[in-house]
N, CA, C and O atoms as CSV, one atom per row, in Angstrom:
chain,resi,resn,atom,element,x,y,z
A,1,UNK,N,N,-20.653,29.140,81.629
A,1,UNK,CA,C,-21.494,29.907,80.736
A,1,UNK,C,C,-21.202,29.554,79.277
A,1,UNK,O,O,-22.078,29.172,78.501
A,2,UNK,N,N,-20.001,29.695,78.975
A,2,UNK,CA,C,-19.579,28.828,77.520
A,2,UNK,C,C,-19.836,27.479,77.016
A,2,UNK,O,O,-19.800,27.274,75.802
A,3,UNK,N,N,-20.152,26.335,78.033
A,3,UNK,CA,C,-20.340,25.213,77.976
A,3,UNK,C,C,-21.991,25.375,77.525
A,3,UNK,O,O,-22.373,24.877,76.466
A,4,UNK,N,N,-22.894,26.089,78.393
A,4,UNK,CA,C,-23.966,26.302,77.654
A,4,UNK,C,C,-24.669,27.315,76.855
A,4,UNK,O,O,-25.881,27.474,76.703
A,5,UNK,N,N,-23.676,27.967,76.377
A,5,UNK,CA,C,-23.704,28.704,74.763
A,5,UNK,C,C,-23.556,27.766,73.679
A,5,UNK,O,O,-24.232,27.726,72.651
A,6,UNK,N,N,-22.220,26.716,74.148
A,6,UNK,CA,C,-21.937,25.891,72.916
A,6,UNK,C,C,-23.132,24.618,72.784
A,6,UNK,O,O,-23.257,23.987,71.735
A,7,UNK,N,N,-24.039,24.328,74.091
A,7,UNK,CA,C,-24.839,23.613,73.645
A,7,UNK,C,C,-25.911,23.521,73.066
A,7,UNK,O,O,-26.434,22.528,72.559
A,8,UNK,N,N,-26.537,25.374,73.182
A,8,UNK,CA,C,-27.178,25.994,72.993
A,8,UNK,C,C,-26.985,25.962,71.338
A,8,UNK,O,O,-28.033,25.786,70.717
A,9,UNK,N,N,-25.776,26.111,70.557
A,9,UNK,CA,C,-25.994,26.345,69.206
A,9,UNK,C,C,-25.717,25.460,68.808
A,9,UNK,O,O,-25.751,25.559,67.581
A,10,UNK,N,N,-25.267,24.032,69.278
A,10,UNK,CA,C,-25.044,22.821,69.025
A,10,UNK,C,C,-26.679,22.137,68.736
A,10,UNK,O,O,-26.856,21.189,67.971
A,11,UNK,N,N,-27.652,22.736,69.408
A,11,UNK,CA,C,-29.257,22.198,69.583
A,11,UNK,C,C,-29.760,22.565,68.216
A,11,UNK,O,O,-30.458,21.800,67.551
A,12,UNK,N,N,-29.271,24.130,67.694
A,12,UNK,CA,C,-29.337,25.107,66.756
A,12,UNK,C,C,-29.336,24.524,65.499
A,12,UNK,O,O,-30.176,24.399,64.608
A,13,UNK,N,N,-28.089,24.174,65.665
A,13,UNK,CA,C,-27.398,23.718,64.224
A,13,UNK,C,C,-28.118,22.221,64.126
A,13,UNK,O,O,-28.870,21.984,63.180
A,14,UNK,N,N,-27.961,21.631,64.732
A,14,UNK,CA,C,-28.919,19.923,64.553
A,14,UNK,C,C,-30.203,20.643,63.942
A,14,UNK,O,O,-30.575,20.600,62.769
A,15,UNK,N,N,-30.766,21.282,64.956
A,15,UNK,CA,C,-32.169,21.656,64.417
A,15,UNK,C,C,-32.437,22.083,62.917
A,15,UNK,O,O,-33.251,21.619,62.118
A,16,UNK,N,N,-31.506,23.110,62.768
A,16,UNK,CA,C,-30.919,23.290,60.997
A,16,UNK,C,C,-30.654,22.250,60.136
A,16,UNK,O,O,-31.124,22.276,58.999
A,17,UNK,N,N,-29.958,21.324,60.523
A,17,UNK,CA,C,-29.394,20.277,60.071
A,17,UNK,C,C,-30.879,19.287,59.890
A,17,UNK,O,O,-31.223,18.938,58.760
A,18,UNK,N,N,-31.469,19.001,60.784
A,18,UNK,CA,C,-33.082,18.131,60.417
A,18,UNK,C,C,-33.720,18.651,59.886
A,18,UNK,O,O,-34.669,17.969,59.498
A,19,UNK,N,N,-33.753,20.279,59.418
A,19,UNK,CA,C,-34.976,20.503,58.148
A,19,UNK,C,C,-34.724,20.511,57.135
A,19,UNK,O,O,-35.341,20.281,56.095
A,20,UNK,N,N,-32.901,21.034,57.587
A,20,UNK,CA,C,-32.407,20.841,55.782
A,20,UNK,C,C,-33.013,19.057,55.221
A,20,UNK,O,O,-33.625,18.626,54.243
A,21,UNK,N,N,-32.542,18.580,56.218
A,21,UNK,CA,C,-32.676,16.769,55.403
A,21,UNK,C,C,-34.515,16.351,54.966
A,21,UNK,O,O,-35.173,15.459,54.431
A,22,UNK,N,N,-34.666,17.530,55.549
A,22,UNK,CA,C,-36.389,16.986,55.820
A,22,UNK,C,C,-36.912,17.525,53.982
A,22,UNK,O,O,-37.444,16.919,53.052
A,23,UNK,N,N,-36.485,18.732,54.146
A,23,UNK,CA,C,-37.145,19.076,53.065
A,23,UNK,C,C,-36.353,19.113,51.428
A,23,UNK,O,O,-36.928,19.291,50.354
A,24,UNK,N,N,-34.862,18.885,51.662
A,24,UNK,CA,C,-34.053,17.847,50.518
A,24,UNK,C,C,-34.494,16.972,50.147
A,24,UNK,O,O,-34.474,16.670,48.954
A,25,UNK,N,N,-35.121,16.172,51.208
A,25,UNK,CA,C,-35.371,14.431,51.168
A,25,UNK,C,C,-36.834,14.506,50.117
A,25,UNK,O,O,-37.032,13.702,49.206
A,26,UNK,N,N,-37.507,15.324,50.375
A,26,UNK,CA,C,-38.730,15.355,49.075
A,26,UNK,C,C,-38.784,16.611,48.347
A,26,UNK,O,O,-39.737,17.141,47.774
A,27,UNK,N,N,-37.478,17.016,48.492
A,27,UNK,CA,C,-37.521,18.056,47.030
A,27,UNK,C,C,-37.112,16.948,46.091
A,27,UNK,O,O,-37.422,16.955,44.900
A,28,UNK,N,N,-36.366,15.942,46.701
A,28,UNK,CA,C,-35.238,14.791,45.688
A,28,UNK,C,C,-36.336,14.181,45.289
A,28,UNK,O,O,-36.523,14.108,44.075
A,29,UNK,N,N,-37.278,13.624,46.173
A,29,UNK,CA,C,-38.758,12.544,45.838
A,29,UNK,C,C,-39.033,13.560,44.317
A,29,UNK,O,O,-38.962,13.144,43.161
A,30,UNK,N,N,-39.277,14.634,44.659
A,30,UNK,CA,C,-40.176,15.343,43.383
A,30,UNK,C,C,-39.672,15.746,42.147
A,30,UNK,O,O,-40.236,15.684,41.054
A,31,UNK,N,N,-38.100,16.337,42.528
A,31,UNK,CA,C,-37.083,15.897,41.395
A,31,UNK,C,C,-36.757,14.885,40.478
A,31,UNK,O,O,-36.500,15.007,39.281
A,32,UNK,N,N,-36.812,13.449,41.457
A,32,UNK,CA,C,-36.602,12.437,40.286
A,32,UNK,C,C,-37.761,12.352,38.835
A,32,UNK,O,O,-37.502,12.192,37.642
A,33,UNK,N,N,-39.081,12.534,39.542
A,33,UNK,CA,C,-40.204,12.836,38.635
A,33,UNK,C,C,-40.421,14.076,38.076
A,33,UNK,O,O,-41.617,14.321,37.917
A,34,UNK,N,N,-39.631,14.966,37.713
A,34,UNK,CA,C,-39.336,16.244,37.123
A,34,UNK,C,C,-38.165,16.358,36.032
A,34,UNK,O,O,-38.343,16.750,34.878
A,35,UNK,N,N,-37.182,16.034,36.471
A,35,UNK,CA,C,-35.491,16.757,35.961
A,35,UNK,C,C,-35.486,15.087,35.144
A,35,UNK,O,O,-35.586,14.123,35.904
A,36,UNK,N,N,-35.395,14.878,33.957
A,36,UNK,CA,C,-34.756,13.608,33.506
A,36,UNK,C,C,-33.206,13.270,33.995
A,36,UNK,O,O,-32.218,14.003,33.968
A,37,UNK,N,N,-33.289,12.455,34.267
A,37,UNK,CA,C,-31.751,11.744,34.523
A,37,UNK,C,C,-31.662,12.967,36.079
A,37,UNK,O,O,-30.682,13.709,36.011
A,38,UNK,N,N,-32.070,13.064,36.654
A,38,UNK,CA,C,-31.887,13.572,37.942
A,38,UNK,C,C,-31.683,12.263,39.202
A,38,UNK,O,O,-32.442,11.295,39.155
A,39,UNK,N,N,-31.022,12.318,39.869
A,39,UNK,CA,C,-30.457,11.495,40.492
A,39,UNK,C,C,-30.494,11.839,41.726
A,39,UNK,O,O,-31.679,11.937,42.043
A,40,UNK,N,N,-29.740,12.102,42.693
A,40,UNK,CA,C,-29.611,12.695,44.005
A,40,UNK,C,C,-29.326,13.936,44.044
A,40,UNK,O,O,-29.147,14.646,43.054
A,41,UNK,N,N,-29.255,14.329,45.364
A,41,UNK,CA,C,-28.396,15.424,45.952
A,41,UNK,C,C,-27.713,15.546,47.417
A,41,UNK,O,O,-27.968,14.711,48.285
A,42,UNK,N,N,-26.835,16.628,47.645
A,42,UNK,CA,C,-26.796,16.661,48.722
A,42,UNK,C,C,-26.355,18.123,48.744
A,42,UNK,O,O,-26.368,18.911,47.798
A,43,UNK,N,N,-25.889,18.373,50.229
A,43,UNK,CA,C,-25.489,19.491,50.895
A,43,UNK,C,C,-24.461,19.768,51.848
A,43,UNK,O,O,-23.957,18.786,52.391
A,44,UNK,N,N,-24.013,20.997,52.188
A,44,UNK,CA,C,-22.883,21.105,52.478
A,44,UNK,C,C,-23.331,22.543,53.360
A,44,UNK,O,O,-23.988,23.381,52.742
A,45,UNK,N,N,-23.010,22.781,54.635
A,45,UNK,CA,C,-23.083,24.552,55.171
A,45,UNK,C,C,-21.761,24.476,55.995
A,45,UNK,O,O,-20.895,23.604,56.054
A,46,UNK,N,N,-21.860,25.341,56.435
A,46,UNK,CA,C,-21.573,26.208,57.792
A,46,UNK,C,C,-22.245,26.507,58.385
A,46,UNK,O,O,-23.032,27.274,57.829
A,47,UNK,N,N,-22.557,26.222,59.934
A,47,UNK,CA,C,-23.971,26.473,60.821
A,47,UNK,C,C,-23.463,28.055,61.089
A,47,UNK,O,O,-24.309,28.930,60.905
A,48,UNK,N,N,-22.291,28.403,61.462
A,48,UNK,CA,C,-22.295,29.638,61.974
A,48,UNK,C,C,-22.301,30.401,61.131
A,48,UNK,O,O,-22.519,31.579,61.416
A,49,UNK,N,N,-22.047,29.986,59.694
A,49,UNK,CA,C,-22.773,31.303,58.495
A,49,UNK,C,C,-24.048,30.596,57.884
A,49,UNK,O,O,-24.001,30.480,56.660
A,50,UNK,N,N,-24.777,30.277,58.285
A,50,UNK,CA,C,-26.359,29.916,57.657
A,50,UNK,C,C,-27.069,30.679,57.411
A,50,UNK,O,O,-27.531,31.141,58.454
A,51,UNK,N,N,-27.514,31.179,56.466
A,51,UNK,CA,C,-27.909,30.431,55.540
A,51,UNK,C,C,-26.846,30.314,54.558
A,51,UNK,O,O,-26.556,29.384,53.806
A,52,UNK,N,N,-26.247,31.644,54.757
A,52,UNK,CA,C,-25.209,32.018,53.338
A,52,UNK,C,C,-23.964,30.741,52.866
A,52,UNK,O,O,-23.202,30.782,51.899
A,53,UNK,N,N,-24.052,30.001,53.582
A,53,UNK,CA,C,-22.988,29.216,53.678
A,53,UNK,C,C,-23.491,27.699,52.768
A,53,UNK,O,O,-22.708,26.836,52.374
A,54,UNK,N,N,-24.644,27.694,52.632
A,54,UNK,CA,C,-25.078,26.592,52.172
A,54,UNK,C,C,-25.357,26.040,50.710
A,54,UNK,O,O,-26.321,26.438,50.056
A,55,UNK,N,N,-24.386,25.031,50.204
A,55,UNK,CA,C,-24.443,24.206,49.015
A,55,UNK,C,C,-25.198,23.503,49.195
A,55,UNK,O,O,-25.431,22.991,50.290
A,56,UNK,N,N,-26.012,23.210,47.758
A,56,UNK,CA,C,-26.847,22.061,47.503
A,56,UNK,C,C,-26.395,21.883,46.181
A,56,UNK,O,O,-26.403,22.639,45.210
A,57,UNK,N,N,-25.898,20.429,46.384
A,57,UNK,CA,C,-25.026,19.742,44.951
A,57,UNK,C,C,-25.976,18.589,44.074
A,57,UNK,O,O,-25.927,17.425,44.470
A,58,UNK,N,N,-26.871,18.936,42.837
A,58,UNK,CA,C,-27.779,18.272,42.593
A,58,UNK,C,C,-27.298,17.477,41.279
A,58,UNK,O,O,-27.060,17.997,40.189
A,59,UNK,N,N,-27.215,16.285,41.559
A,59,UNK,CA,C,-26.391,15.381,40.938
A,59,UNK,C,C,-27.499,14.267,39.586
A,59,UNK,O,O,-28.436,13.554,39.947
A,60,UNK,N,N,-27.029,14.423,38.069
A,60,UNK,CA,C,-27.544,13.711,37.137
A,60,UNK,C,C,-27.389,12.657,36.728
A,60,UNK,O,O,-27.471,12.116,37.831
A,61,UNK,N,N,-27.218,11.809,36.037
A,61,UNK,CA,C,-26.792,10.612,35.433
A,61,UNK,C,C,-25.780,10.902,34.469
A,61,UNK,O,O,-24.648,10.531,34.781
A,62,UNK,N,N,-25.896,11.376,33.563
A,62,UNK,CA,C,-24.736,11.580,32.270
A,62,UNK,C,C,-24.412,13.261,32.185
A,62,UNK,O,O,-24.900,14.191,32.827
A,63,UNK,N,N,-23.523,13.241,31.263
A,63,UNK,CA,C,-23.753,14.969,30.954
A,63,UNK,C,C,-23.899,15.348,30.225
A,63,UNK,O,O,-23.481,16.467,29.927
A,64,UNK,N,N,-24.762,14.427,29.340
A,64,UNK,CA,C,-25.766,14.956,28.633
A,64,UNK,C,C,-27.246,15.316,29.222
A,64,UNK,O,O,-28.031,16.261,29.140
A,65,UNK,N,N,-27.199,14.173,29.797
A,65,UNK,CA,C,-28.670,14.950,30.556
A,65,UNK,C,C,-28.610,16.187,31.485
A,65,UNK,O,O,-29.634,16.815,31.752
A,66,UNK,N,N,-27.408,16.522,31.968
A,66,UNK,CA,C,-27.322,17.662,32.673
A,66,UNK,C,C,-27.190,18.838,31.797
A,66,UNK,O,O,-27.666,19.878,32.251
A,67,UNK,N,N,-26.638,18.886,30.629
A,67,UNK,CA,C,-26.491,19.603,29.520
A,67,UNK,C,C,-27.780,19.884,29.140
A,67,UNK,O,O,-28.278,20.988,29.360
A,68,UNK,N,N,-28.390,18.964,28.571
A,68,UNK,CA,C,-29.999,18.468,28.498
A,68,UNK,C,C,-30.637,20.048,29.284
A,68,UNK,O,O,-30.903,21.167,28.846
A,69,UNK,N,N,-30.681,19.485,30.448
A,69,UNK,CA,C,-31.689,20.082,31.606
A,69,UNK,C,C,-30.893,21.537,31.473
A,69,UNK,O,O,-31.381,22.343,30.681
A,70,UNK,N,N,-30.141,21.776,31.931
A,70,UNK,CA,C,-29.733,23.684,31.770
A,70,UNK,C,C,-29.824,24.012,30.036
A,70,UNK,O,O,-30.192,25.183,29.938
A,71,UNK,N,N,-29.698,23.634,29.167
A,71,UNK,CA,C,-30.176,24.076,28.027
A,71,UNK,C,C,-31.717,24.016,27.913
A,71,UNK,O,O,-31.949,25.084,27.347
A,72,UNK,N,N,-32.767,23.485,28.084
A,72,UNK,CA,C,-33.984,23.943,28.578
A,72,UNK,C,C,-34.193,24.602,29.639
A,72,UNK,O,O,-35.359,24.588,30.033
A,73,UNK,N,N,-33.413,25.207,30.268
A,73,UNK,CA,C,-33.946,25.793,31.450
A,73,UNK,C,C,-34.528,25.472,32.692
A,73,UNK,O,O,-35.022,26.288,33.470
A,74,UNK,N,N,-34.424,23.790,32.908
A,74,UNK,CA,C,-34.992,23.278,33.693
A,74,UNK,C,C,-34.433,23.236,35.005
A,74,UNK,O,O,-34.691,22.360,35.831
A,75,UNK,N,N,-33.447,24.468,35.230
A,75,UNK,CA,C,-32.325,23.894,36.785
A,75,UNK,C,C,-33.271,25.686,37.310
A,75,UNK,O,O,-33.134,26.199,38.420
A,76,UNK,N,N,-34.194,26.312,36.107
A,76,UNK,CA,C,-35.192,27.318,37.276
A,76,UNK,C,C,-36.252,25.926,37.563
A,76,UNK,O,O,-35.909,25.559,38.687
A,77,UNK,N,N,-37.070,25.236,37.209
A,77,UNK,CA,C,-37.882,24.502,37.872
A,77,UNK,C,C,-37.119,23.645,39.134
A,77,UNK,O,O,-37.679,23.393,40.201
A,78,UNK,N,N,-35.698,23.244,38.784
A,78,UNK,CA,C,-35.604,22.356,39.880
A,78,UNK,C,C,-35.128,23.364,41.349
A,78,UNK,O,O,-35.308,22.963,42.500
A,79,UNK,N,N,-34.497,24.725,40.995
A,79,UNK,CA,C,-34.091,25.295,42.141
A,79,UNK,C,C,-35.364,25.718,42.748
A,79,UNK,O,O,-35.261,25.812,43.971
A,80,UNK,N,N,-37.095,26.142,42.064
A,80,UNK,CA,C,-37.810,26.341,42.642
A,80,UNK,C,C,-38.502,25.064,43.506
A,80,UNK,O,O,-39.194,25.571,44.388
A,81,UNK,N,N,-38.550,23.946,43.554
A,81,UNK,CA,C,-38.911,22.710,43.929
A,81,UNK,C,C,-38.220,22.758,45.066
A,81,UNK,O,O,-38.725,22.348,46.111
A,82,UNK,N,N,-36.619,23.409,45.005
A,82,UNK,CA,C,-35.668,23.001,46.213
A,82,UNK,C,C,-36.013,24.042,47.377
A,82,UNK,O,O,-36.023,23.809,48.585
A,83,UNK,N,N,-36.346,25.467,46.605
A,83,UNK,CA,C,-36.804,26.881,47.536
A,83,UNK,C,C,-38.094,26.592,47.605
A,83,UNK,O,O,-38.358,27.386,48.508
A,84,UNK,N,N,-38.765,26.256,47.447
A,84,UNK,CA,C,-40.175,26.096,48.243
A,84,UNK,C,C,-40.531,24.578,49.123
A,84,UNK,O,O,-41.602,24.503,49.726
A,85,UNK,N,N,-39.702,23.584,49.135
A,85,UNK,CA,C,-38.931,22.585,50.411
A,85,UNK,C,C,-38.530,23.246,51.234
A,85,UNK,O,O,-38.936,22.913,52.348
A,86,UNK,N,N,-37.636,24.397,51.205
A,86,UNK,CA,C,-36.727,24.787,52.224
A,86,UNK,C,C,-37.602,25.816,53.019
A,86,UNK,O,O,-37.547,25.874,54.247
A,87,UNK,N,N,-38.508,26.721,52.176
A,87,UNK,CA,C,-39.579,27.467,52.656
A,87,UNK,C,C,-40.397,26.808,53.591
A,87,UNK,O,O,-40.673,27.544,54.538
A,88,UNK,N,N,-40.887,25.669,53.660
A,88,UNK,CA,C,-41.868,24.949,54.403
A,88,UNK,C,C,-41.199,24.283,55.404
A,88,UNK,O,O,-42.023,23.845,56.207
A,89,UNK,N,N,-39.878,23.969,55.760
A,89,UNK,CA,C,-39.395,24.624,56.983
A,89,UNK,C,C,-38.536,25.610,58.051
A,89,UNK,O,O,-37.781,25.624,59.023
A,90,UNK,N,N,-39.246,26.388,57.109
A,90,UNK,CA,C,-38.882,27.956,57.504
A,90,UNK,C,C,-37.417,28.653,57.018
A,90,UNK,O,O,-36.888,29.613,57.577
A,91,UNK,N,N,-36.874,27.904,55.795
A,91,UNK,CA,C,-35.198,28.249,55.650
A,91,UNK,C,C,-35.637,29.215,54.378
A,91,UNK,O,O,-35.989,28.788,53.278
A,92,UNK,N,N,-35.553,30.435,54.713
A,92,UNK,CA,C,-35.389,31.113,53.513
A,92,UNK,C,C,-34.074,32.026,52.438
A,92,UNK,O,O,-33.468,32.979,52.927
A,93,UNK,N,N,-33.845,31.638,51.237
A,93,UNK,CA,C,-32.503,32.102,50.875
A,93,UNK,C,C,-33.009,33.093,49.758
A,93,UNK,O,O,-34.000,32.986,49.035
A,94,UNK,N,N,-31.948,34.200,49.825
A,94,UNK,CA,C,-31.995,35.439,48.799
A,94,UNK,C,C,-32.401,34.918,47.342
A,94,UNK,O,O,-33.260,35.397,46.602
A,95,UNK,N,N,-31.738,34.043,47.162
A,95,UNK,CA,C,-31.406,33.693,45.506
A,95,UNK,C,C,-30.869,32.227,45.569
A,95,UNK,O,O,-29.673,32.140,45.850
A,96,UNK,N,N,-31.428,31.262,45.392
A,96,UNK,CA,C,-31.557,29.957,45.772
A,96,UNK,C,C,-30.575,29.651,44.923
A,96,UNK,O,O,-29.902,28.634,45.089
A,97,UNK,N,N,-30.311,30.753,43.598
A,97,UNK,CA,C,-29.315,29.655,42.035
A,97,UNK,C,C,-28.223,30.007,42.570
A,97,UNK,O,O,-27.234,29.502,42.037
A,98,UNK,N,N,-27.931,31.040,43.872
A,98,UNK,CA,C,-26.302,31.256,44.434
A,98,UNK,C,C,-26.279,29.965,45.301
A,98,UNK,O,O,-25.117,29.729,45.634
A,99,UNK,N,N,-27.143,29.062,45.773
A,99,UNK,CA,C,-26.478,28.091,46.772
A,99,UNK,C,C,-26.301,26.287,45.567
A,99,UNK,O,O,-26.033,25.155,45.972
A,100,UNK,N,N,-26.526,26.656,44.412
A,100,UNK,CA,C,-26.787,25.437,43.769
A,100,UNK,C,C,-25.493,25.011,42.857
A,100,UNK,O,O,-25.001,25.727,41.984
A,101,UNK,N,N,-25.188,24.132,43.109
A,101,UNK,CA,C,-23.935,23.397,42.057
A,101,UNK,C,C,-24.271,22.053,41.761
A,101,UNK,O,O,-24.489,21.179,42.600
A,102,UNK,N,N,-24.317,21.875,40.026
A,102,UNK,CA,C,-24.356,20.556,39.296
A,102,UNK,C,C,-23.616,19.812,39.105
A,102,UNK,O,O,-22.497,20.247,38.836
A,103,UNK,N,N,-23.813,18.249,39.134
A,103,UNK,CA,C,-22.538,17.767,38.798
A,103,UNK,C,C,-23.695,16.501,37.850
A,103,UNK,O,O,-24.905,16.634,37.667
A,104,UNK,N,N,-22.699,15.207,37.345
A,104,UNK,CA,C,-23.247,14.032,37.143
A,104,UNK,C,C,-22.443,12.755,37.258
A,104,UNK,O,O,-21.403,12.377,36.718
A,105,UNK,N,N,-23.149,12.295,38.012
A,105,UNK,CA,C,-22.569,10.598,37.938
A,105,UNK,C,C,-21.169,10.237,36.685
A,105,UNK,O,O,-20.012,9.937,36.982
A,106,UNK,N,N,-21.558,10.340,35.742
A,106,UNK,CA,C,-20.410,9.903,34.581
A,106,UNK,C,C,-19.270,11.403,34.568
A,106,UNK,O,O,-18.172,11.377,34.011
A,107,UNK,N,N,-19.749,12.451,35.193
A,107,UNK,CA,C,-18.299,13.289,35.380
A,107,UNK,C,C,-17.587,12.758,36.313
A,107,UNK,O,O,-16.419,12.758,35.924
A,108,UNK,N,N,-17.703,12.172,37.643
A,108,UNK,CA,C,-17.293,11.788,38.976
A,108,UNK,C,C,-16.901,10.689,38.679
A,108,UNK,O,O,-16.179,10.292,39.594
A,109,UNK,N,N,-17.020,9.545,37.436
A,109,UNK,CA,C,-16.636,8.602,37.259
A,109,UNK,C,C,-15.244,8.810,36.784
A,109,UNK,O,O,-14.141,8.426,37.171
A,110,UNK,N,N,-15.628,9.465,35.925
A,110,UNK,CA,C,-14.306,10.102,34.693
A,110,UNK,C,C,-13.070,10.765,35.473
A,110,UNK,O,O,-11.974,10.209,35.556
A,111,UNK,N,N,-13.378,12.061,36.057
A,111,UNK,CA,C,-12.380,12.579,37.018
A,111,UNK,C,C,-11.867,11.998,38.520
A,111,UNK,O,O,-10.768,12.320,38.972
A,112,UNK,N,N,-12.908,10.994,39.324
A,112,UNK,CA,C,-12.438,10.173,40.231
A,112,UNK,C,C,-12.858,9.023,40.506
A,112,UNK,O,O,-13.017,8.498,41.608
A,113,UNK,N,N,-13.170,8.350,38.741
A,113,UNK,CA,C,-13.052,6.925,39.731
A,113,UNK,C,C,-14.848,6.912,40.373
A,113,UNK,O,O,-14.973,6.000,41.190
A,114,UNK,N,N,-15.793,7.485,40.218
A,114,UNK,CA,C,-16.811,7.075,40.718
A,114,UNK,C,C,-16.569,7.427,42.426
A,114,UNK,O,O,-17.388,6.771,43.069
A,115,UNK,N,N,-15.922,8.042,43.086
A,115,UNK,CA,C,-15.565,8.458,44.407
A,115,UNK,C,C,-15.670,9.412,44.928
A,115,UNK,O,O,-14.634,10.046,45.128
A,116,UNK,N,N,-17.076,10.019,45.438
A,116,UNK,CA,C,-17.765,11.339,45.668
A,116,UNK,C,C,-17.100,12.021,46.336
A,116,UNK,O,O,-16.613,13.121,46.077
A,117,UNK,N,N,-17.012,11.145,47.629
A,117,UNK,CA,C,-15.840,11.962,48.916
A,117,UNK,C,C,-14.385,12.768,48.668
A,117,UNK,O,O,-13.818,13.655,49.307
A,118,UNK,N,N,-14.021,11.977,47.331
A,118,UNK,CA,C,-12.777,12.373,47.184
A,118,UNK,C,C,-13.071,13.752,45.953
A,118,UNK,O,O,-12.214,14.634,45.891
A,119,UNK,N,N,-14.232,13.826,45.092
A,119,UNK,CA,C,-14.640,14.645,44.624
A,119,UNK,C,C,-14.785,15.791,45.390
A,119,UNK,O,O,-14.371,16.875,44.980
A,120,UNK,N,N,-15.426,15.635,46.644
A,120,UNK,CA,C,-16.019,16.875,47.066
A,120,UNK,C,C,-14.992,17.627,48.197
A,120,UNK,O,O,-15.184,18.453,49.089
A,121,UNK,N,N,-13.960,16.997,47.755
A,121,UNK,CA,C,-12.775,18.026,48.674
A,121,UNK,C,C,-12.721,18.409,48.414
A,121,UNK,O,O,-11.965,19.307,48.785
C-alpha cells in the first residue's frame, strides 16, 4: 500500500514539476522583452509543501540593472507575468512577491566565481 502512495505522489510532484517548467519557460520568453537586462530564472520547491514552498530566482545581468528595475517598480510587472504563467496551469499563489528572489549575473560572479550551484546552497 505504501509503495503505491509513494508512486502516487511521485506522478504528483512530476506533474507539478512539468507546469512549473511549462509556464516559467514563457514567463522567461516574455520577460526578456519586458525587464531590461533580465536574463533567466529558475526555481526551487518542496513537493510536499507546494505551493508554499516555492522559489522563483529571477536573475539580471548587472546590478545596476536590477537596481534599475526595483527602483521603477518593475519586479510588480515581472511577478505579474510570472502569476498569470503559473495561473494558466492551474498553480495558484497567495502573494506571488513572497515566492520571488533577485539576484544578477555580475553579483554571482563577484561572490562565487560565476558558479550558480555553489551560490544556491
Amino acid at each position: 500500500m505504501e509503495l503505491l502512495r509513494n508512486n502516487t505522489l511521485k506522478k504528483q510532484h512530476k506533474k507539478i514539476e512539468n507546469n512549473l517548467i511549462k509556464a516559467l519557460t514563457t514567463a522567461c520568453e516574455l520577460l526578456k522583452h519586458h525587464i531590461d537586462g533580465f536574463e533567466w530564472l529558475t526555481h526551487f520547491a518542496s513537493y510536499e509543501q507546494f505551493p508554499k514552498s516555492l522559489a522563483i530566482v529571477c536573475v539580471l545581468s548587472t546590478n545596476q540593472q536590477l537596481s534599475a528595475m526595483l527602483q521603477a517598480g518593475k519586479e510588480v510587472d515581472l511577478a505579474a507575468i510570472i502569476d498569470q504563467q503559473l495561473a494558466l496551469v492551474g498553480i495558484k499563489l497567495k502573494d506571488i512577491k513572497q515566492h520571488l528572489e533577485f539576484d544578477s549575473e555580475e553579483q554571482c560572479q563577484l561572490e562565487h566565481g560565476g558558479n550558480w550551484n555553489k551560490r544556491f546552497r
